[in-house]
Structure formats: C-alpha cells, structure tokens
N, C-alpha and C positions, 0 to 999 in steps of 0.2 A: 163175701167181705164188703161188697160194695154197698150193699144196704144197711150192712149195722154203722160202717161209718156213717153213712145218709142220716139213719136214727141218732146214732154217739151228736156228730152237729150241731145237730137241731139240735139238742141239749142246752149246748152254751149260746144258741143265738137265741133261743125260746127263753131262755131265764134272763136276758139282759132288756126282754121286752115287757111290757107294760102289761098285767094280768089280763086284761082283754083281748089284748092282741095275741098275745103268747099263747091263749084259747083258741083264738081263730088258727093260728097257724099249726098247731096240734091235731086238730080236728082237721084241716084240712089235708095234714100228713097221714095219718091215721086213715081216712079213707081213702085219697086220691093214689098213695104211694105205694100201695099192691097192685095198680093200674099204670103205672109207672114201670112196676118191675115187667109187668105181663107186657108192656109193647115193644120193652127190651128183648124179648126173650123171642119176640116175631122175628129176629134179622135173619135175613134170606143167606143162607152158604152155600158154599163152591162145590158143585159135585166132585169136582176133579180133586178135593183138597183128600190128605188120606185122611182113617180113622184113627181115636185117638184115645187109647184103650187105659192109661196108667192117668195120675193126677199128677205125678210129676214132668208127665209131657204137657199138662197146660200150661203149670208153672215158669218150664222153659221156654214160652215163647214170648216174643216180644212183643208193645202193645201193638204195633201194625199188622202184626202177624195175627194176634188175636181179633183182631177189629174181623177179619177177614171169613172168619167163622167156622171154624175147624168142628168136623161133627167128632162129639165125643160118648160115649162108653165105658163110663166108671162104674165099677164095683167095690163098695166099700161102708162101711158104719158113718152111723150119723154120728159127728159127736157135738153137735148145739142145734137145736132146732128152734132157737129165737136169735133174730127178731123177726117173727113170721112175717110173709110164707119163704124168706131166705134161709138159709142151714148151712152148716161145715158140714164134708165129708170128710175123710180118710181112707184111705187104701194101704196095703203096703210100702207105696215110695213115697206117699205125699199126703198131707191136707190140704186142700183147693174151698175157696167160698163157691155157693150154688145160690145163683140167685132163681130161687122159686118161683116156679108159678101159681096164678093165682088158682088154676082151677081144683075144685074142692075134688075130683077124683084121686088125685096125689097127696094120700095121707103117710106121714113118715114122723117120725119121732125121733128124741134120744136115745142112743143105744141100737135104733133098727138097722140090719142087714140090707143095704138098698141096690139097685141098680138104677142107676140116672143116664136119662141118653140127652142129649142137649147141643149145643153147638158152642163156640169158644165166645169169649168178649173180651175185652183190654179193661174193663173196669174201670176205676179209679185210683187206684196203686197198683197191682198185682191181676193176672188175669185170672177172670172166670171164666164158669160153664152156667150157662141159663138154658135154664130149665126145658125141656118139651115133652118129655115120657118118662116115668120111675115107676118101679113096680120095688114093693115090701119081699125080702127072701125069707125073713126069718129076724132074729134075733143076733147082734154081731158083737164081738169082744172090744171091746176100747184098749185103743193102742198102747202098747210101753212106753213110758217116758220118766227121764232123768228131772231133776232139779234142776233149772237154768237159773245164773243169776241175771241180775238188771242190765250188765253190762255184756250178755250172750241176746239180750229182746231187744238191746234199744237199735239195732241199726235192720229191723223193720226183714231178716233176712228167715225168720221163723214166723212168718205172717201166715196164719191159717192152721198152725202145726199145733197139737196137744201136747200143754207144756205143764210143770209142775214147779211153782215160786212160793218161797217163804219174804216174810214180809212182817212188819208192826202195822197194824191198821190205826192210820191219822183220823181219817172222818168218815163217818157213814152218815147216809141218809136213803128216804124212801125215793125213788125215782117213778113218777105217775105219767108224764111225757116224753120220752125219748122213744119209749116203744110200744107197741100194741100190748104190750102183758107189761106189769108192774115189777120192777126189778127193785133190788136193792145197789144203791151206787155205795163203793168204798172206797178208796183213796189210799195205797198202801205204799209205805218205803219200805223200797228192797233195795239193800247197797247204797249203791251212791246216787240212784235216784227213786224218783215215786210213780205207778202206773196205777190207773185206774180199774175198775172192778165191776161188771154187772151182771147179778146173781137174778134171775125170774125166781117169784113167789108164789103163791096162791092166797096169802093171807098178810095183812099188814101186822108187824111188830116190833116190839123195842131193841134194836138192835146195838145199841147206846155203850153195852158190855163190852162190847167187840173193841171197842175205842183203846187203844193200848195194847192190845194184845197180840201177842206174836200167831199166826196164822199157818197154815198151808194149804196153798189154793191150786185144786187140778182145774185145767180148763182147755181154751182155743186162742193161742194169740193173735189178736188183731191190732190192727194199729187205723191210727188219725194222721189225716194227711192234708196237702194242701191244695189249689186249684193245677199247682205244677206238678203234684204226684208227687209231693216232698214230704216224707215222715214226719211229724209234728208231736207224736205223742201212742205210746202204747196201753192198749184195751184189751184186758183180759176176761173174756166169754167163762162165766164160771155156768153148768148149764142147770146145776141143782143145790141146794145148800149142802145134803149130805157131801159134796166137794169141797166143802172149806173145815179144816182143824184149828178149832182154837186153842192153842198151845200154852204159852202162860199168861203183875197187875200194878196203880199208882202209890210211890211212895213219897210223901211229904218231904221236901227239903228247904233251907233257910235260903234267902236269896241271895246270902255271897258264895254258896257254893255251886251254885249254879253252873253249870261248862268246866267246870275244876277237873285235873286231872282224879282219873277213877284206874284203880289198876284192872278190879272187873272186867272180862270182856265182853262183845255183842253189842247191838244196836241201842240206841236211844229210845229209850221209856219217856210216857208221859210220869211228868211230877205233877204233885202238890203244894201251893204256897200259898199265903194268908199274909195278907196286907193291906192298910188302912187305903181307899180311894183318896187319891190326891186331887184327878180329873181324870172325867172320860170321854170319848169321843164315842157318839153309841152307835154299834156295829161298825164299829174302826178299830181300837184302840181303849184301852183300860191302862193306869196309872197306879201301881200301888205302890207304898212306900213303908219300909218296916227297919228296925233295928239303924236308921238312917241312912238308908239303903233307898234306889227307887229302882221300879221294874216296870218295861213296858211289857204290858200284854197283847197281843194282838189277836181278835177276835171278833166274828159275826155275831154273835149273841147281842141283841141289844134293848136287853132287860136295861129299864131306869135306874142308877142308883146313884146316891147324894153324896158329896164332899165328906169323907167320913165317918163312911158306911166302912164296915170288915167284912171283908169278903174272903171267901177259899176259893182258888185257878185253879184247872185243870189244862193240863197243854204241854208241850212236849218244847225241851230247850234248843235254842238256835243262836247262832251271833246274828248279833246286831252290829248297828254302824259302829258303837265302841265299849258296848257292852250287852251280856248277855239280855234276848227277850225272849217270850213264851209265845210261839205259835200255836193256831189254830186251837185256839184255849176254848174252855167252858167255863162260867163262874157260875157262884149264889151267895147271896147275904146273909150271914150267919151273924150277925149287930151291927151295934153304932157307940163310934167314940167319938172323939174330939178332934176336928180336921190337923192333917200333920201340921207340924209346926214348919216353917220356911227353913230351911237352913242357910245360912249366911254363906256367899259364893268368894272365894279367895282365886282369884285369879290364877295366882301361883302355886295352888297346889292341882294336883291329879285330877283333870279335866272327868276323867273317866267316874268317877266317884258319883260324881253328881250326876248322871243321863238318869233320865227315867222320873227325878225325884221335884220336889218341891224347893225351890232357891229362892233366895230372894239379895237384892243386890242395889246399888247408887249407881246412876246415869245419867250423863247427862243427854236429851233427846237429837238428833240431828236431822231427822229427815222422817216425814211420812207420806204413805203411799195408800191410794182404797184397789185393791187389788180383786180379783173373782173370786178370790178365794178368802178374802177378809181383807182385814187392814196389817199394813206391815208398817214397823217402827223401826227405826234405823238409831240403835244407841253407840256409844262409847263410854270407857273406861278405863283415865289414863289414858293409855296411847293404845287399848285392845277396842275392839269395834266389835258389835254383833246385832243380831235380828232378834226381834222381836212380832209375835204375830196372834192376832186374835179376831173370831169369826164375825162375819160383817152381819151384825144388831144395830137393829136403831140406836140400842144405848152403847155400841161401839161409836158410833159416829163420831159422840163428845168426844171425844181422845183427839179429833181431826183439831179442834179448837186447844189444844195445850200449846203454848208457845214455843218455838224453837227456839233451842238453848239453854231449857228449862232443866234445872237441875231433878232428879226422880225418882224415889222408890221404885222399882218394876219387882213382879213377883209372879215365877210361873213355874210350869212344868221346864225342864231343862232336858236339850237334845242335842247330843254332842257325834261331829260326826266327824271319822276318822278318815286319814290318806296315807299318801305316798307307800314308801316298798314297804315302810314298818307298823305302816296300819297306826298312825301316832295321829292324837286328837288336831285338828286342827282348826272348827270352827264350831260354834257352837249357836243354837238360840233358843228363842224362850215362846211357850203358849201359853196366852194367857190365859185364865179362865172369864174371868170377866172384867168389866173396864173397872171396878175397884183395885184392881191388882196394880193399876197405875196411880202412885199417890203424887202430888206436883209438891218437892219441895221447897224450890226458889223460881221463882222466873228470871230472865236475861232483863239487863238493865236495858230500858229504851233507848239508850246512846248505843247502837251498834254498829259493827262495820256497814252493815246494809243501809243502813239510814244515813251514817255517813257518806258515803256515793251516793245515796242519791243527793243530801244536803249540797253537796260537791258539785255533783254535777249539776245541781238549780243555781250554785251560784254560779257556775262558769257561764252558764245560759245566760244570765242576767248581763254578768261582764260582757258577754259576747255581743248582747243586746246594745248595753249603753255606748258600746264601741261604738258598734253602729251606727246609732244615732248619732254620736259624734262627729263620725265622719260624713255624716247627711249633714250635720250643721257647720262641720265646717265646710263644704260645697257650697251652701246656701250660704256661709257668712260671706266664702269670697265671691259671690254672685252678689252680694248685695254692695259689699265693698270696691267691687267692678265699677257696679251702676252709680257708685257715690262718684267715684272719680271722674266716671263719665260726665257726672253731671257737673264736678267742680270744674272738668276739662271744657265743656259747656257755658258753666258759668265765667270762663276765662276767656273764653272765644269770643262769647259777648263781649264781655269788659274791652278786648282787644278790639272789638269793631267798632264800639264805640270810641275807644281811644284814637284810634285812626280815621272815624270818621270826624272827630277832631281836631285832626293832623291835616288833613284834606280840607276840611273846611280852612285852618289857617296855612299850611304850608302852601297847598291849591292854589289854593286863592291865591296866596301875596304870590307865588310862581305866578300865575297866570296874567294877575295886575301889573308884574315885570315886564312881561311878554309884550302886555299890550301896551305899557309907557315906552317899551325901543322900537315897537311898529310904529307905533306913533311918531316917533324920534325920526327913523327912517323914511317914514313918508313925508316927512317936513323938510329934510336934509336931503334928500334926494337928487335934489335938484342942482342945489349950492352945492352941496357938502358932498360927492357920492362915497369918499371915504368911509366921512363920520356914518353914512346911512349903511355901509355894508358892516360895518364893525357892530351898528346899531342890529342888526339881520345876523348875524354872527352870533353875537350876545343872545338874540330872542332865539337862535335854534337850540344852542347848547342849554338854554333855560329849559325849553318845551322840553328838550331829550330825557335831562334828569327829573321833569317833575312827570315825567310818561316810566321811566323807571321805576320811582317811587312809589305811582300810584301802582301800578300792574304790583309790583312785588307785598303794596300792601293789603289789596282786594283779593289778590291769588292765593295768600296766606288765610285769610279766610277760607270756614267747611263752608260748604255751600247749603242749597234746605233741599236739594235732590239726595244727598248723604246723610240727612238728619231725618228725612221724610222714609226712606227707603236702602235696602242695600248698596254696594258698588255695582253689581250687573246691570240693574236698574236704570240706577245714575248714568253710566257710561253708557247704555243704547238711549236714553232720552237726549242726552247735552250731544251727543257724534253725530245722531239720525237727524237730531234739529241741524246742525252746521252743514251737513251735506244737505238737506232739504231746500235750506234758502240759498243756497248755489245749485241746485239741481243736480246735484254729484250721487249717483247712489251709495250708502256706507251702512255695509254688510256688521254686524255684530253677532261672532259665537262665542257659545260657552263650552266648555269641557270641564268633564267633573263635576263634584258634588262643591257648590260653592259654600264658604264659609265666614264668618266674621274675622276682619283684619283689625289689628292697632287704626285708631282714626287717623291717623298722621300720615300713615301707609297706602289707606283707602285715598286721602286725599290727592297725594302725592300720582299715585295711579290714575286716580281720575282726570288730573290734570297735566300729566303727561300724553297720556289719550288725546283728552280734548286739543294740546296744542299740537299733536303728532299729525291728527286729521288736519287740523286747518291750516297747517304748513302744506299739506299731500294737496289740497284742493287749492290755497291761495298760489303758491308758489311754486307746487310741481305740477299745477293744472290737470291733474288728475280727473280719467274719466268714470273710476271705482276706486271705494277704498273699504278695506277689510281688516277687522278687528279681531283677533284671536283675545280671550282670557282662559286661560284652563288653570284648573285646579287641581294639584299635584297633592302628592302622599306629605311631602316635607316644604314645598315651593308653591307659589302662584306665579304666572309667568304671562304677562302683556306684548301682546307681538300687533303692530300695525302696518301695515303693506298697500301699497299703493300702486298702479300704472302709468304715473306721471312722468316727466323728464330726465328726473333724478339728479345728480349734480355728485362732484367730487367731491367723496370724504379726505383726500389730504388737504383741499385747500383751505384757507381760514375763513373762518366767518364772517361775511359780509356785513359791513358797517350799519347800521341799525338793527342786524335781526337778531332778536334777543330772545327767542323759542328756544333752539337748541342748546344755548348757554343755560336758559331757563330747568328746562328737563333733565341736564348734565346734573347740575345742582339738585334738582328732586332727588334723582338716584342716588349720589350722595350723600342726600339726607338719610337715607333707607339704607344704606352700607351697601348698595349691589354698584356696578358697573351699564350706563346707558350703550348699548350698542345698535349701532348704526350701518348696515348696508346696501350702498347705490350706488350707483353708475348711472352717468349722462344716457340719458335714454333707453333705459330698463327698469324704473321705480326706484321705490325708496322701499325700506324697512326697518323697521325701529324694534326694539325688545328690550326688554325689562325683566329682570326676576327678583322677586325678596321670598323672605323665609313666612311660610305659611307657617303666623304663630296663631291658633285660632281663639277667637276671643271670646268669651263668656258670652252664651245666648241672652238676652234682653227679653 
C-alpha cells in the first residue's frame, strides 16, 4: 500500500510541474524507487518478537508496534501485482499491502498462490509486511466479495481489502507516469462521492466510450493519504480490464431543464446541449447561451472557438452558485451563427435567469482597480452596486483612462452568486470579453465634489496665507509706528532742550544778575547798613535756591545721550562707576535676567534715580561700597541700591536743601510705583524701585 500511494502522488505533483521537470522526476521515480523499497525492506527485527502467520495480525498493529518489525508468514493469492515490485495479498482474514522487493528471484503475479515471509513496517497509513523470501504454490482463487458503496470505502477502514463498486465513470484518461506499467486513470462517482481508478494495460486505447457509463469495478481498495497518515482520498487497484463492466449512454437536453425534478431513478448521466458561444475562458470555462437561457460549462478541453461558434457539450449536470452548470464537459463545433444578442438586465426581475448568459446594462463607473488577475470595475445602478472584471491586455489598460463617474454601457457574461440559508441571489458581476464591451456614454461634469475640496481647500490656503501676512504686517506696522513716535518723542525732547535751554539762558541769567546786584548791595551795606546787607544775603540765597531748583529740574527732565546711545544697563554702570570713580568709592553694578526695552520715560526716571541714590550713599552717607541691583523680572523690573554708609532716620524730615530724595519720591511717582527707603544710623542705606516690565518694541 505504501508504494502505490508513493506512485498515486506523484501523480498530482508531476502534472502541476513544468513538462521537463515533470520528466526528470518520473524517471527519477521510476528508477530510484524500487531502491527505495529494497532498503526498506533491510530493517533489522527483534528475534524475541513472535511470529505472525495471518494478515490480519499485521493489520492489528499499531504503527510503533509495526516500526518494530514483527517476522511474518503469509499465505495467501496475490490480488494486484502493480505498481511493481509492490503487490496486495490476501488471505483468509485480511488483505495487507507487500512492499516487494526488488530482487528478480521473486517472481509472483495476479492470481498466484504465494507464500511471503518478510518482517512488519508502519508504512504510511496502514501497516505492511516488506518483502525478504516468497516462493510461487500454485495458482490461488480470489477472494468473495460484496458490493460496497462509497460511504462503506471513504473512512479508509477496508484499505487493502477486495472490493466490488458500481459507479458512472466522469473522466478517463491514459496514465504514462505514476507507475512503471501504463494504466488507465478513471474518475468514478459512486453515491455521494467520487474515487479514483487505475486499471494496467499493455496496449494504449480510446477509452472515451467509457465516459457516462454505468461501470462495475472488482479490485484492491487503497487509499491517499497525508504526511499525518490522514485519509485524503480513495484508489481503487482494478488489476485487469476484464474487472471492469460497462453496464449502460448521452442524452440531449434543452438547458432549462437541466437539474429539474426527474421521477426516474439512479445516478446522474452525462447530457447533451447545443448553444451559441457567448465567451470562453480556454481550459476554464465555456459560455453558451440558447433559447435565452445561458449555461456555464466547465471544462479542460481548450479547443479555440469564436464569439458564435455552435457548439454541442458533453458533461454531466451540477449546481452551481445559482444555477445549474455542466461539469467536466467535452465540446466540438458543429457551425457558426451570429454572436448572441445581450439581453437587457432588469434589476428587479429573477437574478437567476441571467447567470451564465450575455447582459448588457447602464452604469454609472465608481472605482477601478489593476488586479493579478485583470482589471476590476466597480459599477452601480440606482442604489444596486456590482463588479465588473476583464483580463489584464494591453488593450484593457484604456478602460484605466475612463473617467470616474462616467455614465456606461457595460456588456458581459453575467455570474450571479447565491447565499444565505435559502441559497437566494445575492450579488452578481459581469466578464467582459473585451474592452469594446465598455462603451463611455456621458462623462462627469468637471465641476465635482473632488475638485471642489480641493478648490476649497486652495482657497482656505490662501486665506490662511494673507492672514498671515497680515498679521506680519501689522507687527511691522506697529514696529514702525513705535519708531515714529520715538522719534516724534525725540523730536520733542529736542524742542524741549532747546526751549529750556532758552529758559536758562534768560531766567539763568536775569536769576543770577540778581544774585550778583544783592552781593553787590551786601558788600557795600555791610559795613553801614548790616541790616540792609543781611536782607541783601537773604534775598541772594533764596534766589540761588530757586534758580538751583529750576535748573536741576530742567536739565534732569532731559534723556540723556548714554539712553539714546545705548540701553538702561549700560547707561546706569557707565554714569554710577563714573560718580564712585571720582570719589574713589567702589560701585558694584548687577544685572539679573534677560534685559528688555522699557517706555523712555521709565528708563529715564531709573536712570536717574540710580544716579542720585549713589551719589546721596557716597556724598552724604560716606559710603565705603555701593551696590546696584537691576533684575529683570517675568512682569516687573526692579532697582535696588545699597550702601555701607551711616545711614540716617527715615521718620525724620528732610533736611533743608536736600532735594534728591524729594527728587526720586517724584520719579516713582511719575512711573505709578511707591520709592522705598531702608536705613538706620549706622547700618546703610537702601533704596528700591519697582515698575511694570512693559517691553517695548525692539529698534
């Protein structure tokens, strides 16, 4: 058993290969695999094992048990003596496969009386006995046997047994590689299913007759199996033709009667049917259409034939996905008419009608795809949708260029495939024959939703753009609108120094002409008069005081060109380190933070709170350091000066001419914050300032 499966295999793997190769592995079965069987047949066994005298004590063991090599002792008839040098025996209890050896002293046939002595093996389904000594007795009777049907072989439990099956034989043909001798392969259904056939010959011929015909086949059941020793398919050993009866032939029927209730009993005959080619797919598929009807054929045959050619099938009825098709068919061309006409597809009526046939229908296109298998077209109809598919040609490709949305004739074969519990049509689609079967009859207006979004979306781009730049130019307008002001604020500051310098040349002046007519006065009266001269002294102080107010408040109101030249940080270590330097005082200046542009009014007001904070700490609190904090805060800038000088009381009032701290009070002030002040006699001084870090447009 184990080598005709080996042989049966190769069968289907040698025919899916390429004629040269399918050569080479033939021939290389052919010779190497009777060398195969003989190194099997060398496994060493267990003296201790017993002997094993029936064939259905090999059958009974397991493969472990077989592996093991149980010496055996059969007597029994041969009853198949291919695929040499392997053979069926039989006995009384059983048929067992013998895998032969190769050497030519062991000559045994069909029908011979044999004794075989051999040892056990686990095969590949079912255990054997391989081969080491047979001797010929005589001539032996082949065993009795019933009819089995399909459903007593398929579960692989009568493997090796001689069995008797009726059957309709589907397809035959000549078998020249699967075994060393030339068989005939047949293809039979029996019942409910179909098992294969291989009959040895001596001479090739037309066995074509056989095709239809009710059979009875004596033989050797074998079976096909898989690498797990899993049943796959039943092979029936016929070992001479005289074992096959051909019992009863095709009769022609129209193709709506097809699969229709028959009261008749017995299996399914091949028919006959005669129908115009609509489209073929060669050695796939055949399309013929008659009485407006269409029929799939399915068939290897892949004779040429043209769009409305008449042809007569031969082939045996089957369902299909939702209507009857012809299996394993034969055709030939018997004329030529006029390719069928389309027949117009209605939606709403009986899906079923149309499989098979020639349709043709309005779509509009939705979607296409280049697939491996061709191009597929994606239609609708109304609110139905379906597929559309035709084999990928060069001259398919154009069909890739139709516009989506294109309104369209399409016209094809029609395959309609059924579901659910009641087997009811559910989708259907179309083959085309060639890209003519697509005719364009409207295209989609160039205004579409597609082109719309994108229109849409180029204008929001743009919008989003000009925004943009919008708001770059308004940035830049008020950066320039900034600098205008600065510069009108500029232009003012001028005007104002000149105006005061103005003011100073005449107020100045006539103050200090004052001055000098009551010194004057005073040194003349002095002497005489000491009254009139202190009144005179009196008069010139209180002159000096206010034209010393006047001026300081009007030169301090000026920016200075250390602010106009450079930042506040700048400004405030150059004017503090100069005032400590010409007093020898040393005057430390940090920064903290990232410095930023202030209002000018703020910078200045800072600057010259500094300046007078230091030169109060060195004139008046005789300071031996003085230290300058500015740090730069998230929302705040904040001025701290500190000193080691003497210090003095902040409740008392401020001493008669010193017009600094009144001065600074007023700065801050101006700036909205609060001047804070603390010292103590003989601990320093510290001063501090905060305003709002508003940051001003870079320059």
């Amino acid at each position: 058993m184990q080598s005709s499966i080996r042989h049966t295999r190769a069968v289907d793997r040698t025919r899916a290969m390429k004629p040269a190769r399918r050569l080479a592995v033939v021939l290389l079965y052919v010779f190497c695999g009777p060398a195969f069987s003989w190194i099997g047949s060398a496994q060493v066994s267990d003296p201790s094992l017993p002997l094993l005298t029936h064939a259905d004590q090999v059958r009974r063991l397991t493969p472990e048990q077989a592996a093991s090599g149980y010496h055996v002792r059969v007597r029994g008839v041969v009853t198949d003596d291919v695929p040499s040098p392997d053979f069926f025996v039989q006995d009384s209890s059983a048929g067992v496969y013998v895998e032969g050896s190769k050497s030519a002293a062991f000559t045994h046939h069909f029908g011979d009386l044999i004794e075989v002595e051999g040892v056990t093996g686990p095969g590949k389904f079912a255990p054997v006995i391989r081969e080491t000594k047979s001797r010929v007795l005589g001539k032996g009777a082949l065993p009795a046997s019933r009819i089995y049907s399909f459903g007593e072989l398929a579960d692989g439990q009568l493997d090796s047994q001689w069995v008797r099956v009726r059957g309709i034989v589907r397809a035959v043909s000549i078998d020249r590689t699967s075994w060393p001798e030339t068989t005939v392969a047949l293809r039979v259904a029996s019942g409910d299913g179909q098992l294969n056939v291989r009959i040895p010959i001596q001479r090739e011929q037309d066995f074509s007759s056989w095709i239809d015909s009710e059979v009875l086949l004596e033989g050797v059941c074998g079976s096909l199996f898989n690498a797990q020793r899993q049943l796959t398919a039943i092979l029936l050993y016929v070992p001479r033709l005289n074992f096959v009866s051909v019992e009863a032939h095709a009769r022609e029927v129209p193709l709506s009667s097809l699969l229709t209730f028959n009261p008749a009993s017995g299996v399914q005959h091949r028919v006959r049917v005669r129908g115009i080619v609509g489209y073929q797919q060669p050695g796939k598929a055949l399309f013929l259409e008659a009485d407006g009807r269409g029929l799939r054929v399915l068939t290897e045959q892949d004779t040429k034939l043209n769009i409305g050619d008449v042809v007569e099938a031969l082939g045996f009825p089957a369902v299909g996905d939702s209507a009857p098709v012809l299996k394993d068919a034969v055709f030939y061309r018997i004329g030529t008419n006029a390719p069928p006409t389309p027949i117009a597809f209605d939606v709403s009526a009986p899906w079923e009608r149309y499989d098979g046939a020639v349709i043709s229908t309005e779509a509009k296109l939705l979607g296409r795809n280049m697939q491996s298998d061709g191009l597929r077209l994606l239609l609708q109809q109304g609110q139905f949708a379906f597929d559309a598919t035709i084999s990928a040609t060069d001259s398919a490709v154009r069909l890739l260029s139709v516009p989506l949305n294109s309104q369209v004739r399409i016209t094809g074969i029609c395959l309609v495939q059924n579901g659910g519990l009641w087997s009811v049509p559910q989708s259907l689609r179309l083959l085309l024959r060639s890209p003519q079967d697509l005719v364009v009859l409207r295209t989609p207006s160039w205004w579409n939703l597609n082109r719309t979004l994108w229109l849409l979306g180029a204008t929001v781009s743009v919008l989003l753009i000009v925004i943009a730049w919008i708001l770059v130019l308004g940035r830049r307008l008020r950066w320039q609108m900034e600098l205008i002001r600065q510069k009108i604020r500029g232009g003012a500051v001028l005007q104002e120094r000149n105006r005061i310098a103005r003011e100073l040349h005449d107020n100045l002046e006539q103050e200090l002409a004052g001055i000098t007519m009551q010194l004057d006065l005073a040194v003349d009266c002095f002497q005489q008069a000491p009254n009139v001269a202190r009144q005179a002294l009196e008069a010139a102080r209180d002159m000096s005081r206010h034209s010393m107010v006047d001026a300081r408040r009007s030169v301090w109101d000026l920016r200075c060109h250390l602010l106009e030249e450079g930042d506040l940080v700048s400004a405030l270590r150059q004017s503090v380190q100069t005032s400590g330097s010409r007093e020898n005082v040393p005057v430390e200046v940090k920064v903290r933070g990232t410095p930023v542009r202030l209002p000018a009014g703020n910078e200045m007001n800072l600057l010259r709170i500094g300046q007078e904070a230091v030169a109060n700490a060195i004139k008046h609190g005789h300071a031996h350091s003085v230290q300058v904090v500015l740090a730069y805060e998230a929302s705040n800038v904040r001025l701290c000066v500190s000193d080691d000088g003497r210090g003095f009381c902040t409740h008392d009032p401020t001493p008669t001419g010193h017009f600094g701290l009144l001065d600074m009070r007023e700065r801050a002030q101006a700036m909205g914050c609060v001047l804070q002040i603390d010292s103590e006699p003989g601990h320093g001084t510290k001063i501090t300032v905060e305003v709002s870090a508003k940051v001003e447009v870079a320059r």
